[in-house]
ROZAMI-776868 format. One record per residue (C-alpha): residue number from 1; x, y negated, z. Coordinates in pm, 1 decimal. Each point is the difference from the previous one (the first is absolute). Layout:
REM ROZAMI-776868
<rec vexro="NUM" u="X" v="Y" w="Z"/>
...
REM end
This chain:
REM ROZAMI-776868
<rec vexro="1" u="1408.4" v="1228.8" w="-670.1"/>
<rec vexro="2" u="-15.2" v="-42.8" w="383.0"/>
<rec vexro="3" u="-221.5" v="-180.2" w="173.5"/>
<rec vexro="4" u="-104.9" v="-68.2" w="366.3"/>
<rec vexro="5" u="-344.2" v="-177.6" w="151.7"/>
<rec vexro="6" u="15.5" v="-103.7" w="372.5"/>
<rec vexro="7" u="-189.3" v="-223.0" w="272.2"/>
<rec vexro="8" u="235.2" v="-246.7" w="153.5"/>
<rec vexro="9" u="-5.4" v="-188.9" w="336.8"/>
<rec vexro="10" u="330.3" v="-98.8" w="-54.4"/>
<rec vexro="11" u="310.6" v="11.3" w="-223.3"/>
<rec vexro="12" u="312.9" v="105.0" w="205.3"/>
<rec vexro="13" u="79.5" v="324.9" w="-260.0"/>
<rec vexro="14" u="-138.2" v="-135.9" w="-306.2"/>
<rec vexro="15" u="293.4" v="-53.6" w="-176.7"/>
<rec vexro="16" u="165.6" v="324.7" w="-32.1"/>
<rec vexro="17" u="-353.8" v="161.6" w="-192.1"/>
<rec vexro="18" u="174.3" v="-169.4" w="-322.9"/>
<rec vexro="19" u="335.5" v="19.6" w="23.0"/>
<rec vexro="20" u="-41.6" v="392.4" w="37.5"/>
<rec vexro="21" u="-100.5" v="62.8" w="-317.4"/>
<rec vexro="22" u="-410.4" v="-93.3" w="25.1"/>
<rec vexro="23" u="-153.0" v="-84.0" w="-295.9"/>
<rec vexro="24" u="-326.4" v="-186.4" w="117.2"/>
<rec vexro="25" u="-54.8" v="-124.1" w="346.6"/>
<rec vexro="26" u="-410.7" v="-24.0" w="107.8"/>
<rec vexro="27" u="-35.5" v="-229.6" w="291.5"/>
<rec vexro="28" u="-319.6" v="-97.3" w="209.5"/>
<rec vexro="29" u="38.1" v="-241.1" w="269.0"/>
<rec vexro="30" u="-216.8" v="-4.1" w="338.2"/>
<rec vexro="31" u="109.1" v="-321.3" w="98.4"/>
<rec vexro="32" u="193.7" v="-274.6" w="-250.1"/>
<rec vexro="33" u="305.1" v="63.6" w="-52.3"/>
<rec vexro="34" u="86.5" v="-151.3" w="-329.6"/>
<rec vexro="35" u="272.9" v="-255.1" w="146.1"/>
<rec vexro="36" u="163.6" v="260.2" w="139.2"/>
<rec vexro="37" u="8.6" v="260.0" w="-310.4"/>
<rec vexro="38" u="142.4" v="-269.7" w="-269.7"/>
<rec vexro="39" u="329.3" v="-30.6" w="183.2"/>
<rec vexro="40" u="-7.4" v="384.3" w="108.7"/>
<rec vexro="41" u="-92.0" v="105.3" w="-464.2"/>
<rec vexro="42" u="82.8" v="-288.8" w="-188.4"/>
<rec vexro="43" u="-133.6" v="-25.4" w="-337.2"/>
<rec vexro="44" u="329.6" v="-1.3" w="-213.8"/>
<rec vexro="45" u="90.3" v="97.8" w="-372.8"/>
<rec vexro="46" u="3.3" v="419.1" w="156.8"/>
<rec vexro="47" u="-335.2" v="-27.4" w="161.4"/>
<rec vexro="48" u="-337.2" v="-149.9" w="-90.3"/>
<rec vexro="49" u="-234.4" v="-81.2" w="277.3"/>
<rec vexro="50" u="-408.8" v="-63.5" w="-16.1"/>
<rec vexro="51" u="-170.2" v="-118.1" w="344.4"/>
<rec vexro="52" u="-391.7" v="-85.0" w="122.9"/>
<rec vexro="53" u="-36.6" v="-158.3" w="300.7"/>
<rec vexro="54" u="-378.8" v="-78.3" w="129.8"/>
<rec vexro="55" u="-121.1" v="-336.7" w="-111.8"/>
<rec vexro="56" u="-86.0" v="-141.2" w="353.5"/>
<rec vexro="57" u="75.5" v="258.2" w="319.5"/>
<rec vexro="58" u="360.2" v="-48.9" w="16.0"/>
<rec vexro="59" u="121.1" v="298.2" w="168.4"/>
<rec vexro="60" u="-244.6" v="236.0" w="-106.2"/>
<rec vexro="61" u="73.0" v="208.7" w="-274.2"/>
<rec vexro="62" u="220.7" v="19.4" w="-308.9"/>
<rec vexro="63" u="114.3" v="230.7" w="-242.3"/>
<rec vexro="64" u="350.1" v="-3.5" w="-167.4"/>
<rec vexro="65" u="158.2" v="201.0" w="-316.5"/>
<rec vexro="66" u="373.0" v="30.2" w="-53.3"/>
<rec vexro="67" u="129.5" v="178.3" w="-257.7"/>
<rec vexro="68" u="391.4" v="73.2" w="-173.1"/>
<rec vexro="69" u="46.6" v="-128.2" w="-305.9"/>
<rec vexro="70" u="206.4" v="243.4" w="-124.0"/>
<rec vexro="71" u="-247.7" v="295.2" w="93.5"/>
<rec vexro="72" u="-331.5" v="-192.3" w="-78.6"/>
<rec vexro="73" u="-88.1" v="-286.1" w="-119.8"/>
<rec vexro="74" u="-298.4" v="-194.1" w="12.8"/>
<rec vexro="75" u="-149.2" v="-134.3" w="-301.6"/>
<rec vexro="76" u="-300.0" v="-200.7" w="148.9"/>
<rec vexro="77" u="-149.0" v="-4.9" w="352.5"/>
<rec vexro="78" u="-359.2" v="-108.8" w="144.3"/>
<rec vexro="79" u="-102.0" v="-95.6" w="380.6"/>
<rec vexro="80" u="-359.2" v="107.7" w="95.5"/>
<rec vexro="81" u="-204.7" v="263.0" w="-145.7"/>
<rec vexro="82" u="-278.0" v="-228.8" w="-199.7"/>
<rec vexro="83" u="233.9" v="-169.7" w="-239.6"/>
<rec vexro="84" u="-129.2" v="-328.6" w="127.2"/>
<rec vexro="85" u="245.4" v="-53.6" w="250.2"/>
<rec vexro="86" u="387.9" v="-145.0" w="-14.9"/>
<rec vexro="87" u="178.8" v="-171.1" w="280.5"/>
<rec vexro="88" u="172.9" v="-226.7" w="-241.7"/>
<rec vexro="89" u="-117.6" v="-61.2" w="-345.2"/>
<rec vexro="90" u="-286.0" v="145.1" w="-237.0"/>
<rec vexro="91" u="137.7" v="283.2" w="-226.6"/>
<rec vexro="92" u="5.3" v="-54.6" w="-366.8"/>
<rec vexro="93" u="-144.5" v="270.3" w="-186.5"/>
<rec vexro="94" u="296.1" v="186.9" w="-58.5"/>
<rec vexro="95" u="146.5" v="-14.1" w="353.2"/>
<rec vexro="96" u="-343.4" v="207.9" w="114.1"/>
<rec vexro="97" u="82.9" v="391.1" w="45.5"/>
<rec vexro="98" u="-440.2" v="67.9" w="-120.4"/>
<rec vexro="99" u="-199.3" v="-120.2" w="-261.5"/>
<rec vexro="100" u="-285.2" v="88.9" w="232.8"/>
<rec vexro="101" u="-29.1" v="-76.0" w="337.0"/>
<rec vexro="102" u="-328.7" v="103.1" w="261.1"/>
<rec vexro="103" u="-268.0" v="-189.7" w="27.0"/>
<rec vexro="104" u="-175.3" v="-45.3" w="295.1"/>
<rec vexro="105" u="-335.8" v="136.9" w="-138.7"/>
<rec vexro="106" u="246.4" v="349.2" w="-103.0"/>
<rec vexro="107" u="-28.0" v="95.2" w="413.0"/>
<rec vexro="108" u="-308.5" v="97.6" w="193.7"/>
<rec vexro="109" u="156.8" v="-224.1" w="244.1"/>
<rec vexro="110" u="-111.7" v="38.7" w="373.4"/>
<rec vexro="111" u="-193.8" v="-295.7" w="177.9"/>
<rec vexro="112" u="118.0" v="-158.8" w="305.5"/>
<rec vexro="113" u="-153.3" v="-73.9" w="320.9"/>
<rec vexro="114" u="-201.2" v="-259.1" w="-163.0"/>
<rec vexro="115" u="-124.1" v="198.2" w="-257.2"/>
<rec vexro="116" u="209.0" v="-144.3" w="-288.7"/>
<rec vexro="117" u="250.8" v="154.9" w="-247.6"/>
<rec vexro="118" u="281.4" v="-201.6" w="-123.0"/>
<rec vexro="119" u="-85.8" v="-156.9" w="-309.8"/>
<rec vexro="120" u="398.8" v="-77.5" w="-100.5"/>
<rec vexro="121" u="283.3" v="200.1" w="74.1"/>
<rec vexro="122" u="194.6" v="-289.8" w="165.6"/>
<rec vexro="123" u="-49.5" v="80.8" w="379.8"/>
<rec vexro="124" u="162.3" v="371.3" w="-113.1"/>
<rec vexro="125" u="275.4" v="-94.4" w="-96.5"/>
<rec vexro="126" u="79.0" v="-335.6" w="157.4"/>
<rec vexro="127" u="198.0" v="219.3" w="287.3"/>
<rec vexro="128" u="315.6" v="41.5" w="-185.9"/>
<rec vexro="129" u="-72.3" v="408.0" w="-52.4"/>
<rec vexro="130" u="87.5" v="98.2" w="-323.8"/>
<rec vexro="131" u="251.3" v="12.2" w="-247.2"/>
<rec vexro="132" u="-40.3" v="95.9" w="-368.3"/>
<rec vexro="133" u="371.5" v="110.9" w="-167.8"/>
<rec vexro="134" u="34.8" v="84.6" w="-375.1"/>
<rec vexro="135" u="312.7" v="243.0" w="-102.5"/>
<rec vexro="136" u="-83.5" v="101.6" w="-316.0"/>
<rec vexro="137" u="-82.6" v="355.6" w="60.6"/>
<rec vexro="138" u="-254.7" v="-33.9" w="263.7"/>
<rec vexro="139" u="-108.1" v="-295.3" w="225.7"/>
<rec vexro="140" u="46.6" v="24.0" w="423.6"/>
<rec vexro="141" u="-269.6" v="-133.3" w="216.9"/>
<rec vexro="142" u="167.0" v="-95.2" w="338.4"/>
<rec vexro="143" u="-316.1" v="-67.8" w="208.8"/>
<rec vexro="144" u="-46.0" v="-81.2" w="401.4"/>
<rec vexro="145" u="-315.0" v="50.7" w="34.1"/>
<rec vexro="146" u="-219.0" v="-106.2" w="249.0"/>
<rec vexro="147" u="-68.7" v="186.1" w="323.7"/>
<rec vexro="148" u="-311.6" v="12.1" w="225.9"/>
<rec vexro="149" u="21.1" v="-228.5" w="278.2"/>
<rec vexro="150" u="-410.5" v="-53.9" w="57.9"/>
<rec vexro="151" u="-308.1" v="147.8" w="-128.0"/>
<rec vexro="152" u="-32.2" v="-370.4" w="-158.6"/>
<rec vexro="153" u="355.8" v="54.6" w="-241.1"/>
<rec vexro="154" u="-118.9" v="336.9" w="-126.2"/>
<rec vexro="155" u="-153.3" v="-147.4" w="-238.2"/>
<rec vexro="156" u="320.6" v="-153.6" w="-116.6"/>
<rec vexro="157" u="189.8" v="274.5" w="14.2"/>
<rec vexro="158" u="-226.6" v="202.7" w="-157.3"/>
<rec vexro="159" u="-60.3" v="-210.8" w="-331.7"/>
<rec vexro="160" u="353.3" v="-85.3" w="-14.5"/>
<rec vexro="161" u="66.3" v="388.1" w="-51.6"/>
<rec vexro="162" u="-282.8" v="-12.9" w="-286.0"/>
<rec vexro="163" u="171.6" v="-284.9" w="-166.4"/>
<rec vexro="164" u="345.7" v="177.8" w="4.9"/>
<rec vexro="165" u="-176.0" v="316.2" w="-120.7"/>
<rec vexro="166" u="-195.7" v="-181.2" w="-269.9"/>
<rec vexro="167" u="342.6" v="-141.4" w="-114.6"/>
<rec vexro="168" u="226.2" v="295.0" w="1.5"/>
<rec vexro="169" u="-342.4" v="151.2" w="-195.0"/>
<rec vexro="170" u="21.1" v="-244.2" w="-255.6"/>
<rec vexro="171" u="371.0" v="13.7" w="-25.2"/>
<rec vexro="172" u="-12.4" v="383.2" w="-74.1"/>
<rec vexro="173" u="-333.6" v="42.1" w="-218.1"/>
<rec vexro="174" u="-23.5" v="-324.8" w="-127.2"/>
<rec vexro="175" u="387.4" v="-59.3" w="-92.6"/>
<rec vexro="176" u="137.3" v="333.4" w="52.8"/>
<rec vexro="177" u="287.9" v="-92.6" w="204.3"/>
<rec vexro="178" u="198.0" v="257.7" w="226.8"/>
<rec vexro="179" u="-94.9" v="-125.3" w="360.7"/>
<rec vexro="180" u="185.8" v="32.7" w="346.6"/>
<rec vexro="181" u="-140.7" v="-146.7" w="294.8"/>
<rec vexro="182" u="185.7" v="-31.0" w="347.1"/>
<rec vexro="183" u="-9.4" v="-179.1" w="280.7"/>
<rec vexro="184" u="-225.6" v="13.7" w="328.4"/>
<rec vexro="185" u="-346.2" v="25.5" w="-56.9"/>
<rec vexro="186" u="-78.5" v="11.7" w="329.7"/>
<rec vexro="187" u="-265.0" v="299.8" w="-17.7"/>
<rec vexro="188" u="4.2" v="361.9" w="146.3"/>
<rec vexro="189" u="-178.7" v="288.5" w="-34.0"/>
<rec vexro="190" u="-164.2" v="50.4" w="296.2"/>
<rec vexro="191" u="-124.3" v="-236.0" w="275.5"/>
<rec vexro="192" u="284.8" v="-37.5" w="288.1"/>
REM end
């Protein structure tokens, strides 16, 4: 199985990642680019398709998963990393990928300016940052996550890295499910 995870300000070369022989194509978008992608990787019967786009900065961030058909195949797919959140309907119960999902009182979240720690998930993943893909074997965690653009979105950043740990935690102890997660997670290891 191949697979690729890139950052995209545009599309121009998109299109020959899957007709030369990828698998699994991991996209994160710095600016929107959805209307421009659909035309570019159409969803058709050879290749299923799973997008989040942020629920009100257009423009902003996005993450996309595209994979072959014939090399893997999808069996269920989640956006956000809570389990609360879908762009277009509520999940039944068997279209979630957990049984168990964090809970906002699983994270020693940190406070923000104010003082306060989120008391919902719903600001986390309201950006259009994650996707959740079931194969079978293992489940992929496409994630943008976000960066660091004030001392006032730390906070942000930071707890939306201890929600996505808390979930990938509960997804391997909890339901002991093989785990790869890609994507830009906008860290490093030392300061610039």
């Amino acid at each position: 199985l191949s697979y690729l995870s890139m950052t995209l300000g545009g599309v121009r070369r998109l299109r020959g990642y899957l007709q030369h022989g990828l698998g699994i194509l991991f996209l994160a978008f710095s600016q929107r680019l959805e209307q421009r992608i659909k035309p570019i990787l159409p969803n058709s019967r050879f290749l299923t398709s799973f997008f989040s786009f942020p629920l009100t900065k257009g423009g902003y961030s996005g993450v996309a998963v595209y994979a072959k058909n014939s090399t893997a195949l999808p069996r269920k797919a989640e956006e956000g990393l809570s389990g609360k959140f879908q762009s277009t309907s509520k999940l039944a119960p068997n279209e979630r990928i957990s049984t168990s999902y964090p809970d906002v009182d699983d994270i020693e979240a940190f406070p923000d300016e104010e003082g306060s720690t989120p008391s919902t998930f719903d600001a986390l993943d309201s950006e259009g940052r994650a996707l959740i893909v079931d194969f079978g074997l293992f489940v992929l965690i496409n994630v943008y996550c976000p960066n660091e653009t004030s001392d006032a979105r730390l906070p942000f950043k930071m707890n939306y890295h201890l929600l996505l740990q808390e979930r990938i935690r509960k997804l391997v102890e909890e339901e002991h499910r093989e785990v790869i997660l890609l994507g830009d997670l906008n860290i490093c290891a030392t300061p610039l």
